[in-house]
N, C-alpha and C positions, 0 to 999 in steps of 0.2 A: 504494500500500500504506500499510499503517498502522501504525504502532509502539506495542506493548503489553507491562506488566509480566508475564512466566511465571513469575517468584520473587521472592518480597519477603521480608527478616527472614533471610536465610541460611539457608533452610529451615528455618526454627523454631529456630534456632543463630546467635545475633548475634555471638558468637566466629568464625563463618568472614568473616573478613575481605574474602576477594576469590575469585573464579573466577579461577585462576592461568593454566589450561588447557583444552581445548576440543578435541575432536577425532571422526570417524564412523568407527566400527566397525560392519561388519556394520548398514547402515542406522540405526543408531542413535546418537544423541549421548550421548559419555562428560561430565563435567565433574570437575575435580580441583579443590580447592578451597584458602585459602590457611589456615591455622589457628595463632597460633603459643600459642595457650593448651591444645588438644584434641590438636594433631595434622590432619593432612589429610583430606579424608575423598573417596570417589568414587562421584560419581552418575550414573545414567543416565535417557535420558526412551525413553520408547516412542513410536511411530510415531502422528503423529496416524490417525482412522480418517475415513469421511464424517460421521460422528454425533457422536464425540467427538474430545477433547484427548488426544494425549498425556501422558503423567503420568510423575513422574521417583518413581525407587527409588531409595535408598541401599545400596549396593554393599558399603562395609565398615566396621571399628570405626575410631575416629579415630585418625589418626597410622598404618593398616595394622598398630595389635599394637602403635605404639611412640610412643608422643607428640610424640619430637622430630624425626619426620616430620614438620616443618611445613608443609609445601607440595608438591603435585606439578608440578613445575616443567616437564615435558616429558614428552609423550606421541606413541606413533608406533604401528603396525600393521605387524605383520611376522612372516613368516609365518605368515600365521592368526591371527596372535595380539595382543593391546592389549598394548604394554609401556610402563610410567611408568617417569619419573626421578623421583626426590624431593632435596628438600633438608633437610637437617642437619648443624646445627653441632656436636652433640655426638658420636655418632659415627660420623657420617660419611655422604655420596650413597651410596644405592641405587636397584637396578632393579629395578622388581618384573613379573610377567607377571599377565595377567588373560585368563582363558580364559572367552568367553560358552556353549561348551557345555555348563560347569561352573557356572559364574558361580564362580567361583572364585581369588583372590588369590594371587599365590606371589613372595616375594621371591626372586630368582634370585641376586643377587650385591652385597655390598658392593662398591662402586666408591670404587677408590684405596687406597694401602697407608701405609706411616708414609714413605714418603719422597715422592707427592705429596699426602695431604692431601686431599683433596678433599669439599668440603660440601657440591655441589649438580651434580648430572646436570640442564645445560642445555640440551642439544640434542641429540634422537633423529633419526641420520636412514637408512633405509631407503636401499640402494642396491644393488642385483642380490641374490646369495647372502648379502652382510652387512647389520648393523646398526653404524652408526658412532655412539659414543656419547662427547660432549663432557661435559668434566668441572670444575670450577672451585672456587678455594679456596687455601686454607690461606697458605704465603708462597714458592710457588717457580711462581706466572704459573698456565698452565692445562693442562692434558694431554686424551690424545685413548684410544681405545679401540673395539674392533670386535668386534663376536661373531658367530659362523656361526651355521648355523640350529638347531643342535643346542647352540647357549648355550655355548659357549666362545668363554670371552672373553680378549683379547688385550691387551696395555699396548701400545701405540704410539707412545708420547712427547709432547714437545711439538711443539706448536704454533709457529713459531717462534721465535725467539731471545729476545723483548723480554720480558724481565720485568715490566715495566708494564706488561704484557697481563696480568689480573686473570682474561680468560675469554671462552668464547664469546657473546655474546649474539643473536647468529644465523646462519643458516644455508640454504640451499640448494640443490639438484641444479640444473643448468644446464647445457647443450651438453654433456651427460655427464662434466662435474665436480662437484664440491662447494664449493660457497663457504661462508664464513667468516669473519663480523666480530665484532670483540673487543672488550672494555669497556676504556678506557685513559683514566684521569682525568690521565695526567700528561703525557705528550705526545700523544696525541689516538689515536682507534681507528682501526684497520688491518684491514684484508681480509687472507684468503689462499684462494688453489686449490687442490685437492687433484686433480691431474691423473690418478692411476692409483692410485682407490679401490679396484679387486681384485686388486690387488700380494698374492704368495703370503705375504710378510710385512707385516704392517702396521708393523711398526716400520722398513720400507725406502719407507715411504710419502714421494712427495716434496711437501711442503709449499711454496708459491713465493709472497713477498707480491705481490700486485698494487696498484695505484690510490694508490702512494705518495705522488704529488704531488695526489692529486684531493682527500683527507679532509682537515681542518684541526685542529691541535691543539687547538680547542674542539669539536670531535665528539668527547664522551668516550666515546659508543657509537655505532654499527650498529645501530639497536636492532629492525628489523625487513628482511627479505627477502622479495621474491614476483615470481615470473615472471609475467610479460604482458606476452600482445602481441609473443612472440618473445624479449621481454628479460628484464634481470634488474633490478627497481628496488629499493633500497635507501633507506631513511630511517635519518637522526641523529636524539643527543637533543644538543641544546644548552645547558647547562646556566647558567643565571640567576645572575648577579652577579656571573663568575668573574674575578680579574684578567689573565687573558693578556690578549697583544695580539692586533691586530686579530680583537675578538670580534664574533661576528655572533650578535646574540638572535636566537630561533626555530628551529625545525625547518628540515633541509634536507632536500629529496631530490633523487635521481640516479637515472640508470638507466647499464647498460652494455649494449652487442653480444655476440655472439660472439666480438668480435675484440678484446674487455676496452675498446672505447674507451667513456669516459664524458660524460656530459650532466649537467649540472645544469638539474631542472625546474626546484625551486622555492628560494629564496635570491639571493643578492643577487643585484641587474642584472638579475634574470630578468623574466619576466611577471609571476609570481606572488610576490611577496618574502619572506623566510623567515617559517619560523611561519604559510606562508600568509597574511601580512598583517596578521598580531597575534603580538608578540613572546612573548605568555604562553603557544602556542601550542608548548612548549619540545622536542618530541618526536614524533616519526611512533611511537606504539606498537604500529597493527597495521595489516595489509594484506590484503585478499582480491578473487580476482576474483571476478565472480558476472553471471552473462547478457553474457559479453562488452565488462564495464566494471570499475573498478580501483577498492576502495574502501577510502579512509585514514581512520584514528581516531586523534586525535592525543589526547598527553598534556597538560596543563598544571600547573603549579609547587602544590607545596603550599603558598610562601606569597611572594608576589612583595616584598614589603616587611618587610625584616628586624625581628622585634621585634613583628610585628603578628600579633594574635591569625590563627586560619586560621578567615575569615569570609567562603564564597567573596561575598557579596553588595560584600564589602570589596576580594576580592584576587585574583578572577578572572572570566571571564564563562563557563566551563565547557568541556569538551570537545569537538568538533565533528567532523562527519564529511563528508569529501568523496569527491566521484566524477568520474573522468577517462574520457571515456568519448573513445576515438583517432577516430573516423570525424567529429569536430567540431573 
């Protein structure tokens, strides 16, 4: 196959910064986008046909009606229906619904009240009769939330105990639990299970950390999750320059069992040494399977040399993408 531009120029919008989110609804590709000057905006492409392309529509006004919709941060399909998270610092995460029989936009709920705070709905995740929806922000760690199908929604509390839990950064479904790793710049990010996600109360939800000894205080995130292959592999972001000790530059990844025991693929000792072999390599950002094989995109530093202008010809050799493909 061959890799080609579908968008160039942020759809005629140099203000949309980044494709935050990405997700198929009803055969079709949604995109949410990152904006912090317009607001967010949401697009979709049509099915290619034999004769033509695909072609993408814009879906709604920026920001969904409110500018400081910056970003749609998380998107998920649940019952029938597309539901975004957004981010907002000024007043505050929401969830909106998006109905394709309508084409139709509908903010369903500000998410979080004056005691958590909360700026940014980062993780949608579908699971039987509910929607579990992570939330992150303000100064009291991260809180959790679930709504049935009829959009009642629930506070569920936190996440566990660490205040230096900032939030979820990812998440999910496995051996019919929910996993959960958090962003922790201070003592390093943490997992937890959510063993009995249709608990008649979600705030009786029992939250349990796992993999305590496995993460290192320089994995300040979790930063992506995806099952294959039966498991559940997990990538860090390693964050460049930091003084703790023993720092290990580069991306790591891990996989776990059923039975929560962990592997380290890639990072030290390993085969493959973190960062996959280039320390500027600072982040696994995303993960998919696709035909049977496991494919990583990792992040790299905006500027590896403090004080230097960001000139990647100067301070990086660019992103890359691998494939583990188990049957080799």
């Amino acid at each position: 196959g061959q890799w080609e531009p579908e968008i160039t120029g942020g759809w005629g919008n140099p203000t949309n910064l980044g494709i935050r989110i990405m997700t198929v609804y009803n055969d079709r590709l949604y995109a949410g986008t990152h904006n912090l000057d317009e607001g967010t905006e949401l697009w979709r492409r049509s099915p290619d046909t034999d004769s033509t392309r695909g072609e993408w529509e814009k879906l709604s006004t920026a920001g969904f009606d409110e500018a400081a919709n910056n970003a749609s941060r998380s998107m998920a399909v649940f019952n029938g229906k597309l539901y975004i998270g957004t981010a907002n610092n000024q007043t505050g995460a929401k969830l909106f619904r998006f109905d394709d029989t309508e084409d139709k936009l509908t903010m369903v709920q500000k998410i979080g009240n004056q005691f958590t705070k909360a700026n940014v709905v980062s993780e949608l995740v579908p699971y039987g009769d509910h929607l579990w929806i992570f939330a992150w922000g303000g100064t009291v760690g991260f809180s959790a939330y679930r709504m049935d199908r009829q959009e009642n929604i629930m506070y569920a509390g936190k996440v566990g105990t660490d205040n230096t839990n900032s939030g979820i950064m990812s998440s999910a479904v496995y051996n019919g639990k929910i996993y959960a790793g958090t962003v922790n710049t201070v003592t390093g990010a943490q997992m937890f299970v959510l063993d009995n996600p249709n608990v008649a109360n979600p705030k009786n939800a029992s939250w349990k950390r796992v993999g305590a000894n496995v993460f290192l205080p320089t994995h300040n995130y979790l930063w992506r999750m995806q099952v294959f292959a039966g498991q559940l592999y997990v990538g860090t972001w390693n964050p460049v320059g930091t003084t703790k000790i023993n720092y290990e530059p580069g991306a790591t990844l891990y996989r776990m069992d059923k039975n929560e025991r962990y592997c380290q693929i890639v990072g030290k000792e390993r085969l493959i040494e973190a960062g996959f072999g280039q320390s500027e390599n600072y982040g696994v950002r995303s993960m998919a399977e696709h035909n049977g094989k496991l494919y990583i995109g990792t992040a790299q530093v905006f500027k590896i040399d403090p004080g230097k202008n960001d000139s990647p010809a100067a301070n990086r050799d660019g992103t890359e993408v691998w494939e583990f493909d188990p049957t080799n």
